[in-house]
N, C-alpha and C positions, 0 to 999 in steps of 0.2 A: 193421669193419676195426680198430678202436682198441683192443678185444679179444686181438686177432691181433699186434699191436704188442706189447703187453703181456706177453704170452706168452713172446714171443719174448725180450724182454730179461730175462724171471722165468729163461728157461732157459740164458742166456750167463750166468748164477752157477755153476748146479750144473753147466754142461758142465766150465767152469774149474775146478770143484772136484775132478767127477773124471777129468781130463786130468792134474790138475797138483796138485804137493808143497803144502804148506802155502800155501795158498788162503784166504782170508778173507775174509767179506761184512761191511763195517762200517757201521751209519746211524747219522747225524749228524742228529739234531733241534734243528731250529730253538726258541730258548728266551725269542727275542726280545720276544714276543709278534706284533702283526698283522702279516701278508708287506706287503711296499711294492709288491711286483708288482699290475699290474693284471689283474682279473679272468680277462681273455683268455692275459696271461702265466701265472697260475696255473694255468689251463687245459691247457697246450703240452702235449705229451706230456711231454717232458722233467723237465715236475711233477709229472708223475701217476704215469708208466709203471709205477711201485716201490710205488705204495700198499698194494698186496694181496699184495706178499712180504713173508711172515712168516718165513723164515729165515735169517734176519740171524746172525752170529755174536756181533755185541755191538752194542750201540745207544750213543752218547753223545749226553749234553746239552752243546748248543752256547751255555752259558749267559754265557759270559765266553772272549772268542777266547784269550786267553793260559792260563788253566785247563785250555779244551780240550787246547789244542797238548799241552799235560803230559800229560794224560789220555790221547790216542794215543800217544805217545812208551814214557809206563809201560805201556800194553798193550803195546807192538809188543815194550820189552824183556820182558816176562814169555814171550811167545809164542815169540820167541827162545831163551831160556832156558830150555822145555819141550821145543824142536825140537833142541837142542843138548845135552842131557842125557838 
């Protein structure tokens, strides 16, 4: 069943992608080092469900919250200003 979960949300990316205009799958990795979640929380689906999507549009390091924030921000104007030109 946990398979079938997975699936399912690997395929609400690409349905969105091609349904819809400029669409984007972004992951955010944790840069923190060890999760504080406990085993069971790591566990949930909601941890897992995306492990084995590998088509991500761009990945960042969540190495410093305020760094990031810049880091999405400069992507989202570049993508803008590829969609707009």
């Amino acid at each position: 069943m946990k398979k079938q979960k997975i699936a399912y949300k690997t395929e609400e990316f690409e349905e969105m992608k091609e349904n819809y205009d400029n669409v984007y799958s972004l992951l955010v990795e944790n840069q923190f080092g060890q999760s504080k979640l406990t085993i069971a929380q790591q566990s949930h689906i909601t941890e897992t469900a995306l492990e084995n999507y590998n088509e991500f549009d761009y990945t960042f390091a969540n190495d410093d919250l305020n760094a990031l924030k810049n880091k999405v921000f400069k992507y989202l104007e570049e993508v803008e200003n590829e969609t707009t030109n």
